[in-house]
N, CA, C and O atoms as a MOPAC input file, in Angstrom:
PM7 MOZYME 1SCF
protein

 N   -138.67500 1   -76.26100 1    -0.04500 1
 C   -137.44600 1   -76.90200 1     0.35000 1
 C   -136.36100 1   -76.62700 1    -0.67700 1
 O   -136.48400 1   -76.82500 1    -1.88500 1
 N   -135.19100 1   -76.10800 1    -0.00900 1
 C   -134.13600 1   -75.94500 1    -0.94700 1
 C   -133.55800 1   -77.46700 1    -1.68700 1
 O   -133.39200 1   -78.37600 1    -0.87400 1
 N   -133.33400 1   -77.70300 1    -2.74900 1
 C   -132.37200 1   -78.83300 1    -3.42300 1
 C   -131.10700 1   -78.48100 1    -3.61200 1
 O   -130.37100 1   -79.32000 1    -4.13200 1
 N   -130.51400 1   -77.06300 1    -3.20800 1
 C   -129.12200 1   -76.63000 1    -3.53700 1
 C   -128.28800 1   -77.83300 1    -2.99200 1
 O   -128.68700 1   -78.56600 1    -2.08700 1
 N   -126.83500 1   -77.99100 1    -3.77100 1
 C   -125.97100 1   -78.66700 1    -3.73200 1
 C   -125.81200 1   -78.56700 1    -2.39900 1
 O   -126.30300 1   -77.68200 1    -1.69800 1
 N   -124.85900 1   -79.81900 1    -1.88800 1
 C   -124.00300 1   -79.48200 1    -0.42400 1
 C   -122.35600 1   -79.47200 1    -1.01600 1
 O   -121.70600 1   -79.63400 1    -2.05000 1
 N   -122.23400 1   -79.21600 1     0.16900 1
 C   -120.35100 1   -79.28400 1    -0.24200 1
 C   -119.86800 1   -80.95400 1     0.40700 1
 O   -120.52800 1   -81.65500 1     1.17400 1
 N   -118.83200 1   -81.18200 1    -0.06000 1
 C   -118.48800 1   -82.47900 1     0.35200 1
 C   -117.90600 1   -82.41900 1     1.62600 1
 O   -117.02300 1   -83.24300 1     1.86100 1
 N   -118.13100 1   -81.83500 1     2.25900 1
 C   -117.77300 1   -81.82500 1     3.82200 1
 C   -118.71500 1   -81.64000 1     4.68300 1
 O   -118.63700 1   -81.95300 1     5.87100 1
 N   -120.09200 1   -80.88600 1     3.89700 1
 C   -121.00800 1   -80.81800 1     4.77800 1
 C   -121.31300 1   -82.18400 1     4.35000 1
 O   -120.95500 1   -82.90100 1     5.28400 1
 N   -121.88100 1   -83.04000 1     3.23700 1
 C   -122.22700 1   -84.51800 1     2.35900 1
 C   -121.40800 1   -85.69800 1     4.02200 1
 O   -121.91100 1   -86.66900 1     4.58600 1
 N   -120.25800 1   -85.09100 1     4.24200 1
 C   -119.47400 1   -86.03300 1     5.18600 1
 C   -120.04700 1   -86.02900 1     6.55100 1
 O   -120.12700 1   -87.14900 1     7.05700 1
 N   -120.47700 1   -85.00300 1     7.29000 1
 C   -120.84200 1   -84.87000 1     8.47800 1
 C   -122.57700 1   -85.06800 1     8.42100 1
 O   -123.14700 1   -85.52600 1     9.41100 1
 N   -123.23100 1   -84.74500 1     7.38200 1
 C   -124.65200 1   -85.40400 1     7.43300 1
 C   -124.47600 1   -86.91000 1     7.42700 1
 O   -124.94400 1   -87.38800 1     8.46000 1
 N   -123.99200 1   -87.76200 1     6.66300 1
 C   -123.62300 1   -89.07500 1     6.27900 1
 C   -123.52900 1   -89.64200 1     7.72100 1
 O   -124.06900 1   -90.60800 1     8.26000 1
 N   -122.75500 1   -88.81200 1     8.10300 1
 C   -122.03500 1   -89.28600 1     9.38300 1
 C   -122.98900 1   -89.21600 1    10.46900 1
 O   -123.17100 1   -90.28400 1    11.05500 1
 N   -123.49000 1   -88.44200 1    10.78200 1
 C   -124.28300 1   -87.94000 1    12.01100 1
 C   -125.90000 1   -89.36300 1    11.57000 1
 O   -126.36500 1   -90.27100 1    12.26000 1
 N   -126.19600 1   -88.94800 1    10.37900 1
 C   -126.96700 1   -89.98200 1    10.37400 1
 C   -126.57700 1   -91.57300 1    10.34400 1
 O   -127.45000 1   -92.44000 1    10.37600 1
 N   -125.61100 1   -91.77600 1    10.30000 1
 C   -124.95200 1   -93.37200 1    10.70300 1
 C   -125.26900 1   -93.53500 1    12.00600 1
 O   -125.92900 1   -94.50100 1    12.38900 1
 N   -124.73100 1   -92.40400 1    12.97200 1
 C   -124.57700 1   -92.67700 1    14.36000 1
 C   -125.29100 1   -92.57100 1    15.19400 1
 O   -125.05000 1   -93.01300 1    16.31700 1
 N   -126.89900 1   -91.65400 1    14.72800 1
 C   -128.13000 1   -91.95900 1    14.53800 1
 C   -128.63200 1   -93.36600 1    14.54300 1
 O   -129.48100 1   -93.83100 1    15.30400 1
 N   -128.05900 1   -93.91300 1    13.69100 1
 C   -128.96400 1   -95.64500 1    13.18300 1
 C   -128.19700 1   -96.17900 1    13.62200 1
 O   -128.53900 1   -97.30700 1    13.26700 1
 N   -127.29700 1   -96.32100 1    14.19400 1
 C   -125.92200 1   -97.30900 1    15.07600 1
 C   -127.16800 1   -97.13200 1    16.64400 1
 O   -127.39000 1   -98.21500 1    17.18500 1
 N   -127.74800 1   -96.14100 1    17.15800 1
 C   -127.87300 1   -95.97500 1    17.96500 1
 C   -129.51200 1   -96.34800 1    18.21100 1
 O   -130.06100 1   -96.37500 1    19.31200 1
 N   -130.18700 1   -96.64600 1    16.82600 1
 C   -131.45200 1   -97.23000 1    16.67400 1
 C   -132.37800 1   -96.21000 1    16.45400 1
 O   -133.35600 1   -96.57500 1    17.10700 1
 N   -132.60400 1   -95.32700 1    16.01200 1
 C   -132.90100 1   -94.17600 1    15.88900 1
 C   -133.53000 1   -94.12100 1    14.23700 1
 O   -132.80700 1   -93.51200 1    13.44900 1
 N   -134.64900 1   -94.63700 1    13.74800 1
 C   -135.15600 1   -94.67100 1    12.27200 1
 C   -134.89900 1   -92.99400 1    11.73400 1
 O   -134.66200 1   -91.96100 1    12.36100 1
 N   -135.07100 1   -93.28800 1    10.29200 1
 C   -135.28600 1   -91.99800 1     9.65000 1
 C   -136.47200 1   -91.47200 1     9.90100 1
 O   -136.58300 1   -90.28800 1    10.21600 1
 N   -137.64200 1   -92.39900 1     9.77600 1
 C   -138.83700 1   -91.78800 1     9.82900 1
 C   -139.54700 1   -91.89100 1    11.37200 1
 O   -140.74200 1   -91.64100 1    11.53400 1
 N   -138.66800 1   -92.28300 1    12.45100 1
 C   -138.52400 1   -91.82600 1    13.54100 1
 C   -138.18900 1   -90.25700 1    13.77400 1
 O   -138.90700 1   -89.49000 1    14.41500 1
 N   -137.29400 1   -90.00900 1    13.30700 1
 C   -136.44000 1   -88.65400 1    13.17500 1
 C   -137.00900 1   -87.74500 1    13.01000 1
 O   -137.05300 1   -86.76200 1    13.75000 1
 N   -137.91400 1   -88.02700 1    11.32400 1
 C   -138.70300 1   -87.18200 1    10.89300 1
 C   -140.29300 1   -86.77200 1    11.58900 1
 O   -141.01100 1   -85.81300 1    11.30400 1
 N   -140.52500 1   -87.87300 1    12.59000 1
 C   -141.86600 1   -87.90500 1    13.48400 1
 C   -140.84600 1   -86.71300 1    14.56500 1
 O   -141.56200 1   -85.78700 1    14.94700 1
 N   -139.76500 1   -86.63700 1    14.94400 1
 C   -139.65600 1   -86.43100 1    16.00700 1
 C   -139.30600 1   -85.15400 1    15.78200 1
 O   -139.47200 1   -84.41600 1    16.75200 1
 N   -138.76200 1   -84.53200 1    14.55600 1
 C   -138.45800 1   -82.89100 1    14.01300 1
 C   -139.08400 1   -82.55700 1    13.57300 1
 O   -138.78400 1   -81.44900 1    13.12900 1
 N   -140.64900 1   -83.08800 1    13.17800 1
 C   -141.87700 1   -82.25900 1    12.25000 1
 C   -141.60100 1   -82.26200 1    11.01300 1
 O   -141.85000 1   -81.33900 1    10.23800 1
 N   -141.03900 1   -83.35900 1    10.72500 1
 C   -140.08700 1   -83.17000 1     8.78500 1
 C   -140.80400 1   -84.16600 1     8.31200 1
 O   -141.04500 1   -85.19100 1     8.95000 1
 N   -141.29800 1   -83.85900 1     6.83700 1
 C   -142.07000 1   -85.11300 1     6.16100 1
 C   -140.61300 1   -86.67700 1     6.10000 1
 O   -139.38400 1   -86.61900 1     6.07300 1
 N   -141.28000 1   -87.49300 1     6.09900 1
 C   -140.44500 1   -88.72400 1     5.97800 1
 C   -139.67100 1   -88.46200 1     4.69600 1
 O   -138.44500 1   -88.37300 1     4.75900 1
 N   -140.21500 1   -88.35200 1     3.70700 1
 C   -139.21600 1   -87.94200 1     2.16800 1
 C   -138.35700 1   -87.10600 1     2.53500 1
 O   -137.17500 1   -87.34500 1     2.29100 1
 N   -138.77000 1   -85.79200 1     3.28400 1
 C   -137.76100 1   -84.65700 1     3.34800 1
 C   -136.42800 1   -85.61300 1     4.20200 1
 O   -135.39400 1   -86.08300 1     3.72600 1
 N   -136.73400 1   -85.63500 1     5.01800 1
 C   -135.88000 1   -86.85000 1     6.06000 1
 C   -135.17900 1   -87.69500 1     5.10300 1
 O   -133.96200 1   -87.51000 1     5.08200 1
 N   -135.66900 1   -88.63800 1     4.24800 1
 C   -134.73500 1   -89.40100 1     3.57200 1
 C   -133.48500 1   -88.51100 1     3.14300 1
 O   -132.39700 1   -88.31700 1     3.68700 1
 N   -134.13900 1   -87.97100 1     1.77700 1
 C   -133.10900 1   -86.97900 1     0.98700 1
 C   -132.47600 1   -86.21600 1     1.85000 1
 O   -131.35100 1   -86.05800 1     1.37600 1
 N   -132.59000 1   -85.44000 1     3.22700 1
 C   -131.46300 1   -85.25700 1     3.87800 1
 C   -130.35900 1   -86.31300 1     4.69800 1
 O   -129.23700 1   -86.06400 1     5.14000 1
 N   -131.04700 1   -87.42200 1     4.70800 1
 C   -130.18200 1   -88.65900 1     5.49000 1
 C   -129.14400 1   -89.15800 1     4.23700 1
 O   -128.07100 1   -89.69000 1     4.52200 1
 N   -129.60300 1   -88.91500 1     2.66900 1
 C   -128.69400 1   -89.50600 1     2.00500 1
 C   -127.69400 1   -88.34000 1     1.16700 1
 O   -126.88900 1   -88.59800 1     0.27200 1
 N   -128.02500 1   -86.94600 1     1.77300 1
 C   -127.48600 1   -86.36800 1     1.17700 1
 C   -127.68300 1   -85.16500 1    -0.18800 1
 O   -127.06700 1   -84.18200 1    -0.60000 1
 N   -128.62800 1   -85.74800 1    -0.46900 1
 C   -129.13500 1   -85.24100 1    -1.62800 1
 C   -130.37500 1   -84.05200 1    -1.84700 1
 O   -131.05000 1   -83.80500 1    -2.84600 1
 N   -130.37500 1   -83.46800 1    -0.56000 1
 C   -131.19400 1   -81.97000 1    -0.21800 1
 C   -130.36800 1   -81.17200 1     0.93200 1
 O   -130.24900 1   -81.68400 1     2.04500 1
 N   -129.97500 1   -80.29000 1     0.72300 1
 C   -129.69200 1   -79.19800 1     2.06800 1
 C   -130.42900 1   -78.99200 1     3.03400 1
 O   -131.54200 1   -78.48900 1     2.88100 1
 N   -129.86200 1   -79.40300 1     4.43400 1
 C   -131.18600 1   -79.12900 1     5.43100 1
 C   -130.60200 1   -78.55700 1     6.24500 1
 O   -129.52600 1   -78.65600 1     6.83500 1
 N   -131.73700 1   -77.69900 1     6.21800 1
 C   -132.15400 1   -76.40900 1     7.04600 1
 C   -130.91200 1   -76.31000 1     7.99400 1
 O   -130.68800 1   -77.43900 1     8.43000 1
 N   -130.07700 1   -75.45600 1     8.45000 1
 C   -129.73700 1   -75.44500 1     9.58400 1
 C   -129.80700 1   -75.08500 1    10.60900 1
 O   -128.83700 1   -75.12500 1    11.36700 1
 N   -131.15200 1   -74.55000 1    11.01000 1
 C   -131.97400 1   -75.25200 1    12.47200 1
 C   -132.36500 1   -76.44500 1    12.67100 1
 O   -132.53500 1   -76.79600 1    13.83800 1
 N   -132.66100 1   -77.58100 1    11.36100 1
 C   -132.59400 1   -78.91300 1    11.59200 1
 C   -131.56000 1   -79.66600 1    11.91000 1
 O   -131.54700 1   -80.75800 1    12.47800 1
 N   -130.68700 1   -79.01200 1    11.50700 1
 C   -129.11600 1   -79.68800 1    11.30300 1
 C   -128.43100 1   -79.46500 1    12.79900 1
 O   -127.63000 1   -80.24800 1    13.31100 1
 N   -128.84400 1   -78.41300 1    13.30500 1
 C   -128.20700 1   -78.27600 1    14.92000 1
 C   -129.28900 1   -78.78400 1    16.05700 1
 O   -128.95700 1   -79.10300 1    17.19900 1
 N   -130.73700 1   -78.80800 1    15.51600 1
 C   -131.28800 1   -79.77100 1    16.37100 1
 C   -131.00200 1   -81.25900 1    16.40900 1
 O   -131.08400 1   -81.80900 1    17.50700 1
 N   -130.61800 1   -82.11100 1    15.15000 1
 C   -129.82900 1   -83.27800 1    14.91300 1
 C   -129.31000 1   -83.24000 1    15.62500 1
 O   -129.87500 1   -83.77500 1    16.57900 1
 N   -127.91300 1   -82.69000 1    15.97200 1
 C   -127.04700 1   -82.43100 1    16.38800 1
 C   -126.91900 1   -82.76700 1    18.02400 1
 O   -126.43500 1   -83.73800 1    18.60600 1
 N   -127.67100 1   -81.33300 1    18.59700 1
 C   -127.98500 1   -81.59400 1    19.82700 1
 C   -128.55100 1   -82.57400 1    20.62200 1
 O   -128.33600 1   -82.81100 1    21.81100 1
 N   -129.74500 1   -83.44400 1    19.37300 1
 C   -130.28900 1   -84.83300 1    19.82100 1
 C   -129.14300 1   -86.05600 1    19.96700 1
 O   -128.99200 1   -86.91000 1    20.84000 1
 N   -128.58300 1   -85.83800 1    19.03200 1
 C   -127.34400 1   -86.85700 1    18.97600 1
 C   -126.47000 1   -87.19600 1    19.60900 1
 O   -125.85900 1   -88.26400 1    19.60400 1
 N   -126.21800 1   -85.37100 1    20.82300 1
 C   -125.13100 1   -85.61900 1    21.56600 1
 C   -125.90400 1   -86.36400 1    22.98000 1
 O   -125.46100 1   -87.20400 1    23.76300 1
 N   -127.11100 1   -85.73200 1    22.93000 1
 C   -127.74500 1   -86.08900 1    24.27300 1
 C   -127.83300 1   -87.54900 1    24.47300 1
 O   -127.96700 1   -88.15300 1    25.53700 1
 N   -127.68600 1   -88.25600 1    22.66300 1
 C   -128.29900 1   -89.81200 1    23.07100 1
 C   -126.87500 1   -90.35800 1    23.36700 1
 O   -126.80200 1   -91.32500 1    24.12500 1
 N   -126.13800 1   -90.01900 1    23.03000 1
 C   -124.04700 1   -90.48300 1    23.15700 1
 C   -124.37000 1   -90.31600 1    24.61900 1
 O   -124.48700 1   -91.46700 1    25.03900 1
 N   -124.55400 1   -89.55200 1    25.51700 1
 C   -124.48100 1   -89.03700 1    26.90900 1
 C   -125.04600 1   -89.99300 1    27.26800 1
 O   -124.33400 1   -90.68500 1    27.99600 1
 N   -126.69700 1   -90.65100 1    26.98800 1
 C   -127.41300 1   -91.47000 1    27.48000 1
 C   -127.05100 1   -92.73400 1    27.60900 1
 O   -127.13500 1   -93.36700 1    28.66200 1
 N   -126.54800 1   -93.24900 1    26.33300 1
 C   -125.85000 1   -94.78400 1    25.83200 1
 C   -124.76600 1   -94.98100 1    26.49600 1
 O   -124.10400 1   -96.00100 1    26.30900 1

């Protein structure tokens, strides 16, 4: 797993995406059951503090919009 820095804009839209995630009831270690990601890896990307993957980051993504559509 990479630990490289993020930039503060990507730091803004992870932050973000995972708020609206947990606004929507959606655990971290839900998340991480549901993308094959250890629960730790999952944290440190929910708070920012690991670079994730971006095939994880657009599967987020795509889950996120589908649950906005659903709600």
């Amino acid at each position: 797993m990479s630990k490289l820095k993020i930039s503060p804009e990507e730091f803004q839209e992870i932050i973000k995406m995972f708020l609206e995630l947990k606004q929507l009831g959606f655990s971290v270690s839900f998340l991480a059951r549901r993308f094959g990601v250890s629960q730790s890896a999952m944290w440190y990307y929910s708070q920012g503090q690991r670079k994730m993957p971006e095939e994880l980051k657009e599967k987020l993504k795509k889950f996120l919009d589908i649950q906005k559509k659903i709600k």
